[in-house]
LUMTORPA-543900 format. One record per residue (C-alpha): residue number from 0; residue in three letters; z, y, x. Coordinates in steps of 0.5 Angstrom, whole numbers. Layout:
BEGIN
     n   res       Z       Y       X
   NUM   Ala       Z       Y       X
...
This chain:
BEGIN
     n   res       Z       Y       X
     0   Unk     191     331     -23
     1   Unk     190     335     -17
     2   Unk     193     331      -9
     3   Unk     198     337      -9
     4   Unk     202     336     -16
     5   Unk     202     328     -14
     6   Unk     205     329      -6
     7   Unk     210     333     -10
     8   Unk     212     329     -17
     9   Unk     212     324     -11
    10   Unk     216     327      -6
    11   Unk     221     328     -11
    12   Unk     221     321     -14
    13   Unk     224     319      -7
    14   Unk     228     324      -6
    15   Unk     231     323     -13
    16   Unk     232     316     -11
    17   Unk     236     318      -5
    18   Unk     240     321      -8
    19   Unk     242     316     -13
    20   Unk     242     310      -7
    21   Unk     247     315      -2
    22   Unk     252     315      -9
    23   Unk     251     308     -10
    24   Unk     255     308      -3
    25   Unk     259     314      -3
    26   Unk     262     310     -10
    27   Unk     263     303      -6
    28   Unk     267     306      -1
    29   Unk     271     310      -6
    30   Unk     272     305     -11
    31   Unk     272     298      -7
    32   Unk     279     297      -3
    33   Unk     276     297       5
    34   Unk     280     294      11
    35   Unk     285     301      12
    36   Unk     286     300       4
    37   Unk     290     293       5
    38   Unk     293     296      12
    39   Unk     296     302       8
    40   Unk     299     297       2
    41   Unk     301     292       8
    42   Unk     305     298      11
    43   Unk     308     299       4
    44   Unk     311     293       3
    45   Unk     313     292      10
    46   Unk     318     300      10
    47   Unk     320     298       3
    48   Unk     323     291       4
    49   Unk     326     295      11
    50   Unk     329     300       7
    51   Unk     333     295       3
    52   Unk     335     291       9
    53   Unk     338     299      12
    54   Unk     342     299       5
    55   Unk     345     292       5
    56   Unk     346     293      12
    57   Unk     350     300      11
    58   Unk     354     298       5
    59   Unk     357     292      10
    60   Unk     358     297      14
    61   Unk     362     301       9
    62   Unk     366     295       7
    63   Unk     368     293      14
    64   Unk     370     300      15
    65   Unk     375     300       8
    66   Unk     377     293      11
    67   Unk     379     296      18
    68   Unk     383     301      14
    69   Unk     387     297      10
């Protein structure tokens, strides 16, 4: 087998491998929840549990209103 053909097979060996490795990563940090991923569900809990706290609030102050009316 000619040097050439070898170099050749050989090269795109480890281009392949690359390749797979650089997916391997790119699947990691898809897939696997990082440090702005808990950021983001953090911030998600913390407007929900204010939205709720907003309606309690503003329903008090429906019922303080008709109160005031009587």
């Amino acid at each position: 087998m000619p040097i050439w053909l070898i170099k050749i097979i050989i090269t795109r060996i480890f281009k392949a491998l690359k390749h797979h490795s650089d997916l391997k990563k790119i699947d990691k940090y898809v897939n696997k929840p990082n440090e702005l991923d808990k950021q983001v569900k953090q911030l998600q809990k913390t407007i929900s549990k204010q939205g709720r706290y907003i309606e309690e609030l503003e329903k008090d102050v429906a019922i303080l209103k008709s109160k005031a009316k009587l």
